[in-house]
N, C-alpha and C positions, 0 to 999 in steps of 0.2 A: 515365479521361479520353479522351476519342473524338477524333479527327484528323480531322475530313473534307472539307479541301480539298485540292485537286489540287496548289499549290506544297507543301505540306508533306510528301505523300507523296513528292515527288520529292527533295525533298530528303532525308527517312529513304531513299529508295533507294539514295540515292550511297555517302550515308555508309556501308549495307552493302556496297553496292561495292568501295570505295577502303580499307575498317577493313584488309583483309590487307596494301596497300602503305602505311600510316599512317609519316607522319613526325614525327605529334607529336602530343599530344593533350593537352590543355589545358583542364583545369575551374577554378570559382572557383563560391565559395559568396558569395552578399553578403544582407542583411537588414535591417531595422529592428526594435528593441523599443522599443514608444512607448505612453506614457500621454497622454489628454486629458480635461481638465477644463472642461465649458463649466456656466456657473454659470446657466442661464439654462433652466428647464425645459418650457420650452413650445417650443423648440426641439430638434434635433438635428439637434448638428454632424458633420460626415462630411467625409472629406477627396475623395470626391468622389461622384457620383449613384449608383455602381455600387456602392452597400453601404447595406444597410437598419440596421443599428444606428449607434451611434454617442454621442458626450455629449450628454447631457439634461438638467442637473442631477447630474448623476455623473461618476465615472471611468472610462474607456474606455480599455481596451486593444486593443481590436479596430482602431481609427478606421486609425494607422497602424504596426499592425508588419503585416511582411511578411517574407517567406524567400525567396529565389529562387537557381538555380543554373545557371549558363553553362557552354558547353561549345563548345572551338575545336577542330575538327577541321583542323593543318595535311595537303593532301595531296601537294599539293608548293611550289614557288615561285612557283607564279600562281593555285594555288586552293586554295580552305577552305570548312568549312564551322562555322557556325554556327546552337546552339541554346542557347532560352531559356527557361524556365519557372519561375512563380513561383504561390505559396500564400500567398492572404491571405480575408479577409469577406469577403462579397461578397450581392447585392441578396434574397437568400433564407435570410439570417444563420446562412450556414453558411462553414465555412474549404474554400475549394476551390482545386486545384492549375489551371493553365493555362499552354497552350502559345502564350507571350509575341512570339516570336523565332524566326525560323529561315529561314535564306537560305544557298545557293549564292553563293560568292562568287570574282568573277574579277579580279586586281590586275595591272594590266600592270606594275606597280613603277614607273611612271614617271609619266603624269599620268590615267590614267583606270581604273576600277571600276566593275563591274558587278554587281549582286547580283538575284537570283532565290529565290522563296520568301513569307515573310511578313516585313514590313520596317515598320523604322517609319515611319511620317510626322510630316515635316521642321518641323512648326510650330515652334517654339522654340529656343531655342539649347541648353534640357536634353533635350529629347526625348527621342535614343537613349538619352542612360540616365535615362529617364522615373522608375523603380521604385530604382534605386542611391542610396540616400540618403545614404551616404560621398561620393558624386563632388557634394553640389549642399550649398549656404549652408543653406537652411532646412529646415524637419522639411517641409512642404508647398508646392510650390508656388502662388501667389497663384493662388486661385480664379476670381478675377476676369479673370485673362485664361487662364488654362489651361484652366477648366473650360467654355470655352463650346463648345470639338468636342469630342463625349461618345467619338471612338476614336481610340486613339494609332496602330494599326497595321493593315494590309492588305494581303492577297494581292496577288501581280504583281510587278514589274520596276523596278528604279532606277538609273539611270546616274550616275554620280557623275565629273566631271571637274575636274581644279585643276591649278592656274599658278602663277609670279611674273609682275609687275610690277613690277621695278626691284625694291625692298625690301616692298613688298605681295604678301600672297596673295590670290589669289581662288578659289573652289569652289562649283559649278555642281550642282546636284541636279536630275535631273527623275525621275519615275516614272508608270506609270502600272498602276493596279489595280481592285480591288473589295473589299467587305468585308460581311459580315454581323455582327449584336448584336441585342442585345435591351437597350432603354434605360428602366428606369422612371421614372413620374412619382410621387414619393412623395406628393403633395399630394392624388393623386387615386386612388392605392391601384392602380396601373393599371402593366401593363410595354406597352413597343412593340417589334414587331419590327420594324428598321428596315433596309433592302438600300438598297446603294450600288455603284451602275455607273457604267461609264466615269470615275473618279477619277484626275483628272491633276495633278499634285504638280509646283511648279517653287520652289527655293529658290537663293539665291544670297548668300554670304558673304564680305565683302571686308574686309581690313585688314591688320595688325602681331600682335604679339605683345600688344601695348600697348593697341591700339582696335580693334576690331570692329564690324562694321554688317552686319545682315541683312535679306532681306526674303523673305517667302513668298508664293507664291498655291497656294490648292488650287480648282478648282471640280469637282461630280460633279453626277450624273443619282438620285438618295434618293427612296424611299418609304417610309413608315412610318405600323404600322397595327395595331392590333389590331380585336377584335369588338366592342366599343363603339363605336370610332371607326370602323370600315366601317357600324355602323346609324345613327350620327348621320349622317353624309354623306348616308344614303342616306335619312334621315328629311327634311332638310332638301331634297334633290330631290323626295322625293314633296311636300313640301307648297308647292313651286311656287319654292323658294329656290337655285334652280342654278346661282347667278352665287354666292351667300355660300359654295356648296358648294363651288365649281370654285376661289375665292379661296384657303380655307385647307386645305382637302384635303392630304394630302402626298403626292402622288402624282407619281413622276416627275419632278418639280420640280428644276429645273437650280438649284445650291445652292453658295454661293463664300464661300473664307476669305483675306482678306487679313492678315497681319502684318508688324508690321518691330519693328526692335532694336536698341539699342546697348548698347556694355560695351566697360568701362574696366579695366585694371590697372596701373595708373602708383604705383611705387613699392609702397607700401603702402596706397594707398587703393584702393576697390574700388566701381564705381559700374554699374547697369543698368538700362537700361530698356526694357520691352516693350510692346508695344501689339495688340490683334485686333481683326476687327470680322467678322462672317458675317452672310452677304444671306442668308434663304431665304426665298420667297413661299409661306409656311405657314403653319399655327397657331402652329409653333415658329418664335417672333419671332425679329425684326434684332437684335443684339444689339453690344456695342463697349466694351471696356474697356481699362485700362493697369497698368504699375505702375512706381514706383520703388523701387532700392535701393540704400541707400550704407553702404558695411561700411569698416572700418580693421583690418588684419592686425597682429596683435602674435607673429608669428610661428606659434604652435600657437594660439593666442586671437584670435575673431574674432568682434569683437559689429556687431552692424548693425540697420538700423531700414528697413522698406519702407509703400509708403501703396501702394493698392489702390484701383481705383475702378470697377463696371460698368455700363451706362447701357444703356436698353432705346431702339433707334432710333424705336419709338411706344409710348407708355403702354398697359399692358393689363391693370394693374387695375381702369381705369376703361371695361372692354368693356363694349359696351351694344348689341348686335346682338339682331338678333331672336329667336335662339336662345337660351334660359336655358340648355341644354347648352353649349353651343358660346362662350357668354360664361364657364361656370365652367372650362373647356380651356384659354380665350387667357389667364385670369388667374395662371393655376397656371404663363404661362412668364415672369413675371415675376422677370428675376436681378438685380433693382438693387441694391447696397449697396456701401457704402465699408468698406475695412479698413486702419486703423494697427497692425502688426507692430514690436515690439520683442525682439531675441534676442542670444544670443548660441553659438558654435561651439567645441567644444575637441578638438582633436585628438590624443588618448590617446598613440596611433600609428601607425606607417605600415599597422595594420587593422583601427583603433578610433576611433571619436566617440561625445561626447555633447553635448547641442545642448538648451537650452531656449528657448522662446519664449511672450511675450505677444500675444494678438491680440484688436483690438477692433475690431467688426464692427458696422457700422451700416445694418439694411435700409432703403430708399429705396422709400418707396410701398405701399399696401395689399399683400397676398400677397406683400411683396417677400423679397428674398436668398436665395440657393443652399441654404438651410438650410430650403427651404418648411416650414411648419407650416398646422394650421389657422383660425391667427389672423388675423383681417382687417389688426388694425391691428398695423405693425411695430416689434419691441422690441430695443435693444440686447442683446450678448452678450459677456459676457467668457469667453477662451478662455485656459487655460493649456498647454502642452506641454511634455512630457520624452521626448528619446529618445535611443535608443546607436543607432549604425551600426554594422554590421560589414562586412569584406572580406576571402578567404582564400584 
C-alpha cells in the first residue's frame, strides 16, 4: 500500500520522532461481518459505488464486512497522533487495505483543536466514524443521502472550536484541503479520475445532550476525466458543439454540498433526520435527498424503521442532446429512488452486535437508483441484511 501525499508522510514522520518519548499508545481493532441478500437479479446491490461486486440474486459477503485498526499515538497533553486503516472490496473486486485516517493532532484542552494530515469531512453526523459499524443504528447508512459525495476524506487542515451557551453546546468545524480518487461508473464499465482543489469545509453543531441540529457547507474547484470522456468533449468541439461541451465538461468546475440535521434522544426514543443536496455544473448532476429515522431503545434491543428518498434536481433519463454519447453519460447519473428500511440492533456487549435489516428500494425513472444496471426500465428490490460488529 503506497502513501503519497505530503500530510501523511508528515505525519508518519512525527510519530518516528516522538515513538522514543511515547506516553501511550493506544490500538483498537473494529469490523463488520455482513451477509446481503438482494433478491432481484438484474440488479447489484453494493453498499456504495467503490465496490464492483455485490447481491445479485445471491448472497453477498463482500457488500459490507470490513476490518479496520486505529491507532492513538498520546505524545503528551496537547498532542497525538492518529491513524486509520481499513481492508474491505473494493471497485476491482479485490480485498484491499487503505490508509483511511491520519492526522497530527493539537488540543488546547480547553475550547479549540487543530488536526493536520488526512481528516475526514464533516458531512453527517456519522462521518468520523464513517466505517465503525458498532458506534452507528444500521448495517448501512441511507444511500440516499450519504452516497451522493463519492469521498469521505482529504488531505489538509481542520480547526475545530466549541463552547457553552448557558446549557447548550456549540462546535465549529472549518477546514480546508484537496483530495485525489478514482470513482467508477458501473452502468458504463468506465472509472474517473477525479482531483479536487481548493476544498473548504465549514460545519456547525448546536444543542443538549437531548437535541441536536447541524448544518454543513463544503464547496471546491473538481475535475474529472478519463480517455473517453477527454475524446467525447473533444469530439463535440470539433463538431462545432462547444457551448454543449463547455456545459457538462467537468472541468474545474466550482462544485457545493449543502446539508443539515437533526436528532433526538429523549428518554427512550430515538429520532433523525438528514438531508443533502450538491450543485455541480456537470454531467454529474444536481442531485437532493433525505432520510428519516425513529428507533425505541429497550435497553440492548433497538428496532427502528427509516424512509429514504433521492431526487435528481433535472431529469436525465430523458436526455436528448445532440450527442448520443453524451446523452447515454447524463443518463447513467441518474440516483432517484426511494427506500423503506425495517431493522433491528442487539447489543451482545460492551464489544459486540448483531443487527438485521429489511430494505425495500424503489428506483424512480428509466436508468434510475444507485444500484445502476443495464435496464431501461426500473424494477423493485428486496434487500435482506445480517451483520455482527465488533470493537477491541
Amino acid at each position: 500500500m503506497k502513501i503519497q501525499n505530503l500530510p501523511t508522510k508528515l505525519i508518519l514522520l512525527s510519530l518516528l520522532t516522538f515513538s522514543a518519548h511515547s506516553n501511550e499508545f493506544d490500538f483498537q481493532a473494529f469490523g463488520t461481518i455482513g451477509s446481503v441478500y438482494n433478491d432481484n437479479s438484474n440488479y447489484i446491490y453494493r453498499k456504495d459505488i467503490f465496490q464492483k461486486d455485490g447481491s445479485s440474486g445471491d448472497l453477498s459477503f463482500e457488500t459490507d464486512t470490513i476490518i479496520g485498526l486505529q491507532s492513538t499515538f498520546t505524545i503528551n497533553e496537547n498532542y497525538s497522533i492518529l491513524l486509520q486503516g481499513i481492508a474491505k472490496n473494493d471497485y476491482d473486486d479485490k480485498v484491499r487495505a487503505k490508509f483511511d485516517q491520519g492526522y497530527l493532532k493539537f488540543d488546547s484542552n480547553e475550547n479549540f483543536i487543530l488536526k493536520l494530515g488526512r481528516i475526514r469531512t464533516p458531512y453527517y453526523r456519522n462521518s468520523e466514524n464513517l466505517n465503525i459499524g458498532y458506534s452507528t443504528l444500521m448495517i448501512r447508512e441511507s444511500v440516499e443521502v450519504y452516497g451522493q459525495v463519492p469521498f469521505s476524506s482529504y488531505n489538509g487542515a481542520q480547526i475545530i472550536y466549541s463552547n457553552l451557551i448557558d446549557k447548550y453546546f456549540y462546535t465549529i468545524q472549518a477546514g480546508y484541503g484537496k483530495e485525489e480518487l478514482t470513482v467508477p461508473i458501473h452502468s458504463l464499465n468506465q472509472k474517473v479520475d477525479v482531483e479536487i482543489d481548493n476544498l473548504y469545509t465549514l460545519n456547525l453543531t448546536f444543542g443538549t445532550t437531548a437535541l441536536q441540529a447541524r448544518v454543513t457547507y463544503l464547496n471546491a474547484d473538481i475535475t474529472a476525466s478519463n480517455q473517453d470522456l477527454n475524446q467525447l468533449f473533444k469530439n463535440l468541439r470539433i463538431s462545432g458543439l462547444s457551448a454543449l461541451a463547455d456545459q457538462y465538461e467537468y472541468k474545474d468546475k466550482r462544485s457545493e454540498y449543502l446539508s443539515f440535521g437533526l436528532f433526538l434522544d429523549y428518554k427512550n426514543f430515538l429520532f433523525s433526520t438528514e438531508y443533502g443536496q450538491r450543485k455541480i455544473s456537470s454531467f454529474f448532476a444536481d442531485t437532493h435527498g433525505y432520510s428519516i429515522t425513529l428507533a425505541y431503545s429497550f435497553n440492548k434491543l433497538i428496532p427502528f424503521i427509516t424512509y429514504a428518498q433521492s431526487e435528481m434536481d433535472e431529469a436525465t433519463y430523458d436526455a436528448n442532446t445532440a450527442s448520443d454519447d453524451l446523452n447515454t453519460l447524463l443518463r447513467a447519473q441518474n440516483l432517484a429512488q426511494t427506500s423503506k428500511t425495517v431493522g433491528i440492533k442487539y447489543y451482545i456487549n460492551n464489544n459486540l452486535d448483531i443487527k438485521f435489516q429489511y430494505e425495500y428500494v424503489t428506483p424512480k425513472g428509466d436508468f434510475g437508483s444507485y444500484h445502476l444496471s443495464s435496464l431501461e426500465k426500473p424494477q423493485n428490490l428486496n434487500v435482506f441484511s445480517f451483520a455482527m460488529d465488533f470493537i477491541f
